[in-house]
N, C-alpha and C positions, 0 to 999 in steps of 0.2 A: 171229511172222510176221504183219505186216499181212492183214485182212481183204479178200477181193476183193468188190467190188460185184457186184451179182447180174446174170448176162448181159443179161438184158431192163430191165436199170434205165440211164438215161445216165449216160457216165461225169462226172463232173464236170468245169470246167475252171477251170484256175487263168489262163489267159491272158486277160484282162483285155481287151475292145472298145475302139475306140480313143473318145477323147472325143465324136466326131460320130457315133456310129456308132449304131445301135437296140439296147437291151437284148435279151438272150438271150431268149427263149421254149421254154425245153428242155421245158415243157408240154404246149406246144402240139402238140408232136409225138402220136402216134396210140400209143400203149402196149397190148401185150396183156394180155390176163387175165392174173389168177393163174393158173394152172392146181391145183386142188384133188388133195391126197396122198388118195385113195380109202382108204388103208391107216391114214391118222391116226386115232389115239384121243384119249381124254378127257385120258391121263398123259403121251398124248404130249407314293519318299517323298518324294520331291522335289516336290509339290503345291500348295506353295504352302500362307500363313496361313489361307486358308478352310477349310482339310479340317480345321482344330485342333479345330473345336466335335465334328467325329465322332470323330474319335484319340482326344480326353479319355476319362479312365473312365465305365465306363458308367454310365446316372442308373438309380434306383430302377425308373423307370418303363420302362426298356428292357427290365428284366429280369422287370416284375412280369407275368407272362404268364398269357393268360385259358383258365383248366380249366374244360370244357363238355363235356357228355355223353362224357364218357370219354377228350375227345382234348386235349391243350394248342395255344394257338395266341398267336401275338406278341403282347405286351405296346406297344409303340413304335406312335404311331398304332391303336389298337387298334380290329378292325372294319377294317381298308383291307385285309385282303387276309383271303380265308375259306376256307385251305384251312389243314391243323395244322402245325405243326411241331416234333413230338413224335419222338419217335427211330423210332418206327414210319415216321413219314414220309419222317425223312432215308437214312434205308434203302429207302427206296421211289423217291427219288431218284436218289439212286447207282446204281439198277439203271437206271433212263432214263438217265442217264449210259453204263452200257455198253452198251444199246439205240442208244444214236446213235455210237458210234465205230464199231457193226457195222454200221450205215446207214451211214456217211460212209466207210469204210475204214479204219478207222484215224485220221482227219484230227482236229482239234479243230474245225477249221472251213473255210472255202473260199475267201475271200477270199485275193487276193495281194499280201499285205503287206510282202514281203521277207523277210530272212533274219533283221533288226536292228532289231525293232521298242523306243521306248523310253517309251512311256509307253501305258498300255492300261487299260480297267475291261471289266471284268464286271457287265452290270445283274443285277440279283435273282439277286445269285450262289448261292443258297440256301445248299447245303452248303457249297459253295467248291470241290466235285470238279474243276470245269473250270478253274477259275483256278491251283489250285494246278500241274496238268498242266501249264497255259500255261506258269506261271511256271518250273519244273523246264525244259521245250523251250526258255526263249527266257530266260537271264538275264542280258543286254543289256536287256528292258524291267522297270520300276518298274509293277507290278500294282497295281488296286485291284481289289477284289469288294466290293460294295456289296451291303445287303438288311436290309428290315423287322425280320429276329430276327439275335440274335449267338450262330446255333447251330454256328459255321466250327469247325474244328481249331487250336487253340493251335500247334503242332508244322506250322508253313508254312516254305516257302525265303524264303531273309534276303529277297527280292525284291518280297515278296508282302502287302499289310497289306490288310483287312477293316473295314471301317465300316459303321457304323448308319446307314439313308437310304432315305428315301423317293422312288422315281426319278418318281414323278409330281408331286411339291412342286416349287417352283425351284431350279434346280441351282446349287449355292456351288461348283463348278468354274468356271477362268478358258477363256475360249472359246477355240478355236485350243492345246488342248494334248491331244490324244492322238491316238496315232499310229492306232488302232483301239480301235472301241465295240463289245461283246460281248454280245448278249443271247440268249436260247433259252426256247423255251416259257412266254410270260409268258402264255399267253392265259386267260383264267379273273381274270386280276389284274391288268389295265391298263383303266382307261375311255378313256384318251384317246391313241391310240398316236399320229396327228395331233402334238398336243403334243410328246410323246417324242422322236420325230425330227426332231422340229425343233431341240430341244435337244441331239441327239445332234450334228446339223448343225453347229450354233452351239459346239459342243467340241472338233469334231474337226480337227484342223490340217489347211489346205491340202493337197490328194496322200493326206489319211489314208482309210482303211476305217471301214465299219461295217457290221455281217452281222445278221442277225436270223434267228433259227433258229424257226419256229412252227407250230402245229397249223393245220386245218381240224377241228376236235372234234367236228364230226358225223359218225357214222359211216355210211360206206355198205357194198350188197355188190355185187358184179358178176351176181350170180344171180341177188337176190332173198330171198336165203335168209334175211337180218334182219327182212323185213316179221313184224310181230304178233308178235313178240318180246319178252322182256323186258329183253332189252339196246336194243333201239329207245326204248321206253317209257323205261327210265333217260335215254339221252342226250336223250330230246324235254325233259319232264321237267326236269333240273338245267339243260342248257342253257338251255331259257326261263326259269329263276328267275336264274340271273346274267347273263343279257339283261336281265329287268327290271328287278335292281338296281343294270344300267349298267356292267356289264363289257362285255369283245367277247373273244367264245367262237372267233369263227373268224378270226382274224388272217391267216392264211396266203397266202389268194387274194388279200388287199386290199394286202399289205407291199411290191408293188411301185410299185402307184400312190401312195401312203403318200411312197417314198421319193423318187419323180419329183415330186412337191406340195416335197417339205424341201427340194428344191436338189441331189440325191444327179444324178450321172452315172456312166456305165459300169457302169449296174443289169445286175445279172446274175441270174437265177430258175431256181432248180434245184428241181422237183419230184418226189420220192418216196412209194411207198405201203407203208404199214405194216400188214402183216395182226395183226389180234388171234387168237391161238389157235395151234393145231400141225396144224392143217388144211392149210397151205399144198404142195406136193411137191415144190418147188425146193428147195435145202438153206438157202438165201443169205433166202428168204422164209421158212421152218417158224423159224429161229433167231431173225428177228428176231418172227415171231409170238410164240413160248414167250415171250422178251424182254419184251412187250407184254403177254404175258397175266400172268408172275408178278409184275408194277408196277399191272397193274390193280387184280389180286385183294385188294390193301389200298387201294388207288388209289379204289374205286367209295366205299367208306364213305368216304375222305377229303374225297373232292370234294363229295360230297351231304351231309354231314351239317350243316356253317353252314349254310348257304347257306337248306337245304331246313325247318331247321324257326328260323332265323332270321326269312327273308322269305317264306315259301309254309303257314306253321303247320302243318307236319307236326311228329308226335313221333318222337321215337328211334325210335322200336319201328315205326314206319311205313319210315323210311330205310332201318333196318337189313333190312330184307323188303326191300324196292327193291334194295338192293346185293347180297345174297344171292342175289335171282334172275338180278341180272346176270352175276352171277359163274359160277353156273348155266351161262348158254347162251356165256356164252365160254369152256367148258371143252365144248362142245357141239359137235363136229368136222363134224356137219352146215349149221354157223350160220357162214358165211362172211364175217364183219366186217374192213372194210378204213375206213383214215383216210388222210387226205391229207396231206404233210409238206413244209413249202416252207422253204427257205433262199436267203436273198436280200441282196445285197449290195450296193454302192454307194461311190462316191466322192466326198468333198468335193474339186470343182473348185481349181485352183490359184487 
């Protein structure tokens, strides 16, 4: 049985603004608090000849992946993206994966694409969870999942293939051929989303979608309750080290102007708040918190380990304390951490 959205959350809408009309602001509306559970505890294929260079077998170099303090990370362009991707990871992902079907309801995504979509990618498919989903709901479209490491499942629907690609490079896609572009949570690993969507633009056919699913990564509280914290300190912290080695941490608030600059109409901006912990007392917010907090708990040394003793010369032994204490206060039912989550969608004009 499908997930219901939590009463105080907007519902979503799939009815599409007409061409003239102003993008949705589901934002802007006035939202209450969380209200805090007093009683929570701690335990609470058809592509065309250019996709042939990614289809080939893989090169040495795709596969030869760089082992650093304990964790593995891509091989392919190595260094372009600094979080692992080690099986600890892709299991860290797939739970963000059921973290967002219990934010969306069940949905994959929001856009209104029709019933008969036939040609679609997935940017930085990572594991490939969502594509594969896609491709089982809708096999009428020819799938691609693109991404830096070739960590997908062998065992996909006949509909569905996976290539090696860096989606910030030039895209070897022919322009005007997909029916919808798929991305979610690249923040931490794009410098140039500008770029991106522009590209998305330039691929996506006439009347097609393109949705972008992404964080705001700094965490707030409604109370207060994160000041002088050591979950504050971690996100000040990793966020200003991959600010200043030219990622963009907080994508979410900017993806709509982003898509109004590419050319996109009939933007639509649905924002969500994701609590971390089992703090929350609504049912619909405590599930998706636990969600949040058991993806963190590997998630904190993920994120901070490149990054932090790559460009900020921290050692291990320094990181690993940093994520430790973070882990710490979001298991901390008094520490009321909320993040921001926007899904935003758009139209290439006829």
């Amino acid at each position: 049985m499908a997930e219901s959205t939590a009463q105080n959350e907007p519902t979503p809408q799939n009815d599409s603004p007409g061409q003239n009309e102003s993008p949705t602001h589901d934002d802007h509306h006035i939202q209450p608090a969380i209200q805090v559970d007093v009683e929570a505890t701690e335990t609470d294929s058809a592509y065309g000849n250019e996709l042939s260079v990614y289809s080939a077998s893989l090169t040495s170099s795709v596969l030869d992946y760089r082992h650093e303090n304990g964790r593995r990370y891509h091989g392919y362009r190595d260094g372009t993206y600094l979080l692992p991707n080690d099986e600890e990871e892709c299991d860290r992902l797939d739970m963000i994966h059921e973290m967002m079907l219990t934010l969306l309801g069940r949905k994959l995504f929001l856009a209104p694409i029709g019933p008969s979509p036939q040609r679609v990618i997935d940017l930085g498919t990572g594991t490939g969870i969502w594509a594969i989903d896609f491709a089982d709901q809708y096999p009428s479209a020819e799938v691609i999942g693109n991404d830096l490491s070739p960590t997908q499942p062998s065992l996909v629907p006949p509909n569905l293939k996976f290539v090696v690609d860096d989606i910030e490079a030039e895209w070897v896609y022919e322009d005007n051929q997909f029916d919808f572009i798929h991305a979610r949570y690249l923040a931490h690993s794009i410098k140039d989303f500008r770029k991106l969507l522009r590209q998305c633009f330039n691929c996506t056919k006439p009347g097609g979608w393109v949705e972008f699913q992404d964080w705001d990564a700094m965490l707030k509280s409604e109370d207060g309750t994160t000041k002088g914290t050591a979950i504050e300190r971690f996100y000040n912290e990793v966020l200003s080290a991959f600010e200043k080695a030219g990622y963009c941490t907080r994508p979410g608030p900017s993806l709509e102007q982003w898509f109004r600059e590419a050319g996109f109409v009939d933007i639509h901006v649905q924002k969500y708040r994701i609590p971390m912990g089992a703090w929350p007392k609504d049912p619909h917010y405590k599930k998706l918190g636990i969600w949040n907090l058991l993806q963190a708990e590997p998630g904190y040394h993920a994120g901070a380990m490149a990054v932090l003793t790559r460009f900020e010369s921290w050692s291990p032994e320094e990181v690993t304390v940093l994520a430790a204490q973070a882990v710490s206060d979001t298991k901390n039912p008094k520490i009321h951490a909320v993040f921001d989550f926007y899904v935003v969608y758009g139209r290439k004009p006829e």
